[in-house]
C-alpha positions as CSV (number, residue, x, y, z in Angstrom):
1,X,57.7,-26.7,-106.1
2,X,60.6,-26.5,-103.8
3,X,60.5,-26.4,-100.1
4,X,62.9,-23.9,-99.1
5,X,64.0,-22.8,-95.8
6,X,64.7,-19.3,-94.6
7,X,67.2,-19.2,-91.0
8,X,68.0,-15.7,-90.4
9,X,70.5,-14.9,-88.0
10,X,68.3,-12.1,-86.1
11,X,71.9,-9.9,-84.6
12,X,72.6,-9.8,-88.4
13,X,69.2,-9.3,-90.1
14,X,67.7,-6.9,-88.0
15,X,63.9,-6.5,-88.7
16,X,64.4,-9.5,-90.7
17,X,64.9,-6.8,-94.2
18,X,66.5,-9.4,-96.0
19,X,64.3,-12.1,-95.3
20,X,61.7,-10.3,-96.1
21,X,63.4,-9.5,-99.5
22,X,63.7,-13.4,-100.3
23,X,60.3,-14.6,-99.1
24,X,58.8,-11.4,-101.4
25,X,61.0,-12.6,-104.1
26,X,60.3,-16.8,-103.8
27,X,56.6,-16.4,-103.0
28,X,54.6,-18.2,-105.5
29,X,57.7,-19.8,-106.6
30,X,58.4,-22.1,-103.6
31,X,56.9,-23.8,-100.5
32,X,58.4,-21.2,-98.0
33,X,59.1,-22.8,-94.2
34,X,60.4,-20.8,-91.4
35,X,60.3,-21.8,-87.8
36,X,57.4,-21.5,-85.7
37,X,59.5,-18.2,-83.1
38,X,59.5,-16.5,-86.2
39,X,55.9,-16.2,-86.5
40,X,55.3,-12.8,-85.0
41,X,57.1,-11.2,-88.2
42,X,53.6,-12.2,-90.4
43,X,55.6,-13.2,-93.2
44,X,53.9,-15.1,-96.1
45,X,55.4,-18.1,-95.2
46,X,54.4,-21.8,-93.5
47,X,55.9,-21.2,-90.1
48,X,56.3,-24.9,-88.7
49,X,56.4,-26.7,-85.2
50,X,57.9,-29.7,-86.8
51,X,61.7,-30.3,-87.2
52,X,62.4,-27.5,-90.5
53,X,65.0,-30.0,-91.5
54,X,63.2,-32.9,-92.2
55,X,60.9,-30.6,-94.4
56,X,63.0,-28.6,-97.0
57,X,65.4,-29.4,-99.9
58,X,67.1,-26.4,-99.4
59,X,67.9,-23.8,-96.3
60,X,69.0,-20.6,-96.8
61,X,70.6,-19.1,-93.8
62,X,71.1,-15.5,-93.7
63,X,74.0,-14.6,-91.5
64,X,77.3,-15.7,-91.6
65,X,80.0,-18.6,-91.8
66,X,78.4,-18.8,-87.7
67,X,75.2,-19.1,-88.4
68,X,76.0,-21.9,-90.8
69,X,78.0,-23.6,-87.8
70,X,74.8,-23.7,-85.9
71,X,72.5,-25.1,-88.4
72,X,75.5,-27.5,-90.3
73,X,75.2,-30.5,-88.2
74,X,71.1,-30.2,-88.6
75,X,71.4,-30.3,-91.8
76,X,74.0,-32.8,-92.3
77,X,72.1,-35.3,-90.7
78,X,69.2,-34.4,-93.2
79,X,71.2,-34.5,-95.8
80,X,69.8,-31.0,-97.0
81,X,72.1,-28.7,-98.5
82,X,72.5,-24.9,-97.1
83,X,73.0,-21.8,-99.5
84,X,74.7,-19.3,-97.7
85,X,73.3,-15.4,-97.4
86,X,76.3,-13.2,-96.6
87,X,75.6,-10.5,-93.7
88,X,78.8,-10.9,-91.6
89,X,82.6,-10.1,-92.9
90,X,84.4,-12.5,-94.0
91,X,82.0,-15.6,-95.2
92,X,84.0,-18.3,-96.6
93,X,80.8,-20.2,-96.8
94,X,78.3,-18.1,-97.4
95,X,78.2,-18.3,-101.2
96,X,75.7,-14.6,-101.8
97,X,76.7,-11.6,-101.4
98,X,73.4,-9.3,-100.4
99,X,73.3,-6.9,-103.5
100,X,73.4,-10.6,-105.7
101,X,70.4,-12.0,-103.3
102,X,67.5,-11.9,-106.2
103,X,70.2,-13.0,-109.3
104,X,71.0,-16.0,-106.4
105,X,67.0,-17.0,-106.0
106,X,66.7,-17.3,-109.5
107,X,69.4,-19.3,-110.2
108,X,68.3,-21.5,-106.8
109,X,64.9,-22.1,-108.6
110,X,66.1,-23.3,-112.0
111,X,68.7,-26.0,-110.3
112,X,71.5,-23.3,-111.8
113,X,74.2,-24.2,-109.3
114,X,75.9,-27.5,-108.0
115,X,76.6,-29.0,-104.4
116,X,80.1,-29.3,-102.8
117,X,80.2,-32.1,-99.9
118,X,82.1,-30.9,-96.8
119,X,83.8,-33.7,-94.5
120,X,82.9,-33.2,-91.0
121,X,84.1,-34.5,-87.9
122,X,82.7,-36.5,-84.8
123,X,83.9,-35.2,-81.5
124,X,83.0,-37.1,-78.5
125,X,83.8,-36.0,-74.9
126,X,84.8,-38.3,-72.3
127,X,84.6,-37.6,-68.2
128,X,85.9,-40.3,-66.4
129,X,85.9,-43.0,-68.6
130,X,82.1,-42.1,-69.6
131,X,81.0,-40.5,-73.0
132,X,79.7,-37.3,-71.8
133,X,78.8,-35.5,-75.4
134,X,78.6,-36.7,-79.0
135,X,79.0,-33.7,-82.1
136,X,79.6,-33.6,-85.7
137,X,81.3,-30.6,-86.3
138,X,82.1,-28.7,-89.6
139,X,85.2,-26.3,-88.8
140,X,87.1,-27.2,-85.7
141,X,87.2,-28.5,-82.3
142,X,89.4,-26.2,-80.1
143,X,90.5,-27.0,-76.9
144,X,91.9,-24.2,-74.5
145,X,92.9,-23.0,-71.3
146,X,90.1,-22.0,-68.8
147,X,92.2,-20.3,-66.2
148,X,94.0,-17.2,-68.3
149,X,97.4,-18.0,-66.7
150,X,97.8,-21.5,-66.5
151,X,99.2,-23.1,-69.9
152,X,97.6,-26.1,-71.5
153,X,99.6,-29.1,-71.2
154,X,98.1,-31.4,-74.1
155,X,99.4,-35.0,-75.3
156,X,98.1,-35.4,-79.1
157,X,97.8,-39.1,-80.7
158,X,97.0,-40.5,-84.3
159,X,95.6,-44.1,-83.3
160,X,97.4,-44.5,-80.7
161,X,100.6,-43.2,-81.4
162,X,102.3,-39.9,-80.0
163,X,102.1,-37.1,-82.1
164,X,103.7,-34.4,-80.0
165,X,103.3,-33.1,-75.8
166,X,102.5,-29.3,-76.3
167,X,102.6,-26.7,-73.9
168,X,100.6,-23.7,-75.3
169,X,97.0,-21.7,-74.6
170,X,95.4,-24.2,-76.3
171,X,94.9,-26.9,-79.6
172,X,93.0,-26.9,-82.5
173,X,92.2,-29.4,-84.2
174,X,90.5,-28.8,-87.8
175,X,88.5,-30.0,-91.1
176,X,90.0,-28.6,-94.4
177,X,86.4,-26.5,-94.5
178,X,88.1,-25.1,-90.8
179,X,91.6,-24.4,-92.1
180,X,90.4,-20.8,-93.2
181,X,89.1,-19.8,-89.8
182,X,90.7,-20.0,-85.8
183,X,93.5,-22.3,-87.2
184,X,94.8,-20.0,-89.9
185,X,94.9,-17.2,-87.4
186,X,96.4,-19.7,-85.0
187,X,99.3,-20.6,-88.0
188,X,97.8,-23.1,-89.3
189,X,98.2,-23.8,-93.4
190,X,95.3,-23.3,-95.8
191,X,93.8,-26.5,-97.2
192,X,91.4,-27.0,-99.9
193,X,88.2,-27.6,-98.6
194,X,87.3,-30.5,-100.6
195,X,89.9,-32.7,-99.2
196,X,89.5,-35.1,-96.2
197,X,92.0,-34.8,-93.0
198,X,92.8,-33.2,-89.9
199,X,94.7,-30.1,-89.2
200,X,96.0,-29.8,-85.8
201,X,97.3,-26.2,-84.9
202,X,98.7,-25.1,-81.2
203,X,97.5,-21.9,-80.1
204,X,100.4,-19.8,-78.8
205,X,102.7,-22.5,-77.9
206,X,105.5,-21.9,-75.6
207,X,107.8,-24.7,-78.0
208,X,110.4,-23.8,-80.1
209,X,109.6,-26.8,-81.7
210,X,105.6,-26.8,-82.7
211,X,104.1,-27.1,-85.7
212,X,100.7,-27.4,-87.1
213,X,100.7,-30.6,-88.1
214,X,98.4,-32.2,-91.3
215,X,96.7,-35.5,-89.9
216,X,95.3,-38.7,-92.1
217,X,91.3,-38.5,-91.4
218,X,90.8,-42.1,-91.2
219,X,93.1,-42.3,-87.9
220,X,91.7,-41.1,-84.5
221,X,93.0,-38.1,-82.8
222,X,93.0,-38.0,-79.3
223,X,93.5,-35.4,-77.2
224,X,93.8,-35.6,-73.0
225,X,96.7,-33.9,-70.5
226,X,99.9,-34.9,-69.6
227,X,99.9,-35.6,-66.0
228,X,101.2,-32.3,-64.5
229,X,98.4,-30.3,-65.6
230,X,96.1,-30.2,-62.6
231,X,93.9,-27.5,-64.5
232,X,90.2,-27.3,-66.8
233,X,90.2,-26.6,-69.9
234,X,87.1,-25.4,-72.3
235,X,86.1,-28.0,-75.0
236,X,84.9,-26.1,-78.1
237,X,83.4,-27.6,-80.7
238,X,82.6,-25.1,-84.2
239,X,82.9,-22.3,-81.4
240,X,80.2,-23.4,-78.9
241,X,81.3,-24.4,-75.2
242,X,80.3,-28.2,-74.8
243,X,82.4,-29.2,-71.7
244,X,85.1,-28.4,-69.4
245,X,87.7,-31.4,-69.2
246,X,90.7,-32.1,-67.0
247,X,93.5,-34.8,-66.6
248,X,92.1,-37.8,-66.8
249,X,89.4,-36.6,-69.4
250,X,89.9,-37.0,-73.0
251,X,88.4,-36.1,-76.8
252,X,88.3,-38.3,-79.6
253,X,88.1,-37.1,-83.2
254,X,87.5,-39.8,-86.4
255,X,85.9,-38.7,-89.5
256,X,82.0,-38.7,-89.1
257,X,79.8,-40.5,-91.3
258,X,78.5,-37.1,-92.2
259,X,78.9,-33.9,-94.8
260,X,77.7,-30.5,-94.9
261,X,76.4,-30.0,-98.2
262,X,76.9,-26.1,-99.3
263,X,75.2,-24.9,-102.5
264,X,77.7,-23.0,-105.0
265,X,76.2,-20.2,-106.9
266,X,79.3,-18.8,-108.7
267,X,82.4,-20.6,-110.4
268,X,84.9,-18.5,-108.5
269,X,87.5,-21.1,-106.9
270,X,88.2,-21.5,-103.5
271,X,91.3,-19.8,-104.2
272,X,90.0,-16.9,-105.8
273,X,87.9,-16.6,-102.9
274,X,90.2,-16.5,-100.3
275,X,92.7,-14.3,-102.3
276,X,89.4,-11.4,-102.7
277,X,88.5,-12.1,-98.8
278,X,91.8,-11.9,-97.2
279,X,93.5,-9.5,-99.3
């Protein structure tokens, strides 16, 4: 039998209705696993203290393209592959829509489906000269300003070459799997999520001249401030606060040695996708 994960996001599932609705639907038909603060809900389920990654071959995370941010670098590291439960708006990544939740299960149990790998990226932090934070991130790593009038002043290199200087509210620097989300809105151009590079988008720049700019994934970006920005900035990296940085600071991006695997239920194409959730 499969061991099968459930992650609800519990601000989108409230009373945990559509977990409910898979565990009733998989029990008996999978080794069901949820973690151990779930436990006062008295599902039918093994509710463990051990890491829920290690355990399943597949986790479901009902939510939205958030709530797979959270869980994507735990399960990346596992190499376990997430199927997406829709319950947010858009959800480029959550592959089922919640009136197709029982057709999905079925096809989840009978191997009916097939695995995209996601590149990731590695964002480390530095303070001083000293690695302060390590993350693999799935969408994007943004930095921006902290104090609401002060402009970011951000030098951007590939190796260690000079991409551009930009003056703007902040940068963002993406995966292909990230071009649909902050750095779209930001400008930024769509990219097939199956291909491998870097997308790095100014936010709001105040630069007659600045582009998003499409980067080779197996260079390093680096990111720190030009000299006469005597300011903190927020690091974000897949839209969780890590760090404040300031001149003298820097972040590094390469490739990491890790994927997000996403389960794919249907054979709509990205493209078809993102035409019937942007239109």
């Amino acid at each position: 039998m499969k061991k099968i994960a459930v992650m609800p996001n519990i601000q989108k599932d409230i009373g945990l209705v559509y977990a409910k609705k898979i565990v009733d639907f998989l029990s008996g038909k999978a080794e069901l696993y949820m973690e151990k603060r779930y436990q006062s809900s008295n599902l039918p389920v093994i509710f463990s203290e051990q890491n829920i990654f290690d355990i399943a071959d597949v986790v479901i995370v009902l939510g939205g393209d958030g709530t797979i941010l959270k869980v994507a670098e735990s399960c990346a590291k596992c190499g376990v592959p997430i199927l997406g439960v829709n319950l947010g708006t858009i959800g480029f990544m959550s592959e089922v829509e919640i009136e197709h939740i029982e057709n999905a299960m079925e096809r989840l149990l009978s191997d009916d489906y097939i695995i995209q790998s996601r590149m990731m990226m590695q964002v480390e932090i530095y303070k001083n000269n000293f690695l302060q934070g390590k993350y693999h991130a799935l969408n994007d790593v943004v930095i921006s300003k902290y104090i609401e009038s002060k402009l970011t002043h951000i030098k951007l290199y590939s190796d260690d070459e000079l991409v551009n200087t930009y003056k703007a509210d902040g940068m963002i620097i993406a995966t292909p799997t990230g071009s649909t989300a902050y750095s779209l809105a930001a400008g930024g151009p769509v990219v097939d999520p199956l291909m491998e590079l870097f997308i790095a988008t100014p936010v709001c720049p105040h630069m007659l001249t600045a582009r998003a700019a499409i980067m080779s994934a197996e260079k390093t970006i680096t990111l720190h401030f030009h000299e006469n920005y005597l300011y903190e900035a927020a690091v974000c990296v897949d839209g969780e606060v890590q760090a404040h940085i300031k001149y003298g600071d820097k972040v590094v991006i390469t490739k990491s040695n890790y994927a997000t695997k996403l389960i794919k239920i249907h054979n709509r194409s990205f493209y078809d996708t993102l035409i019937m959730k942007l239109s």
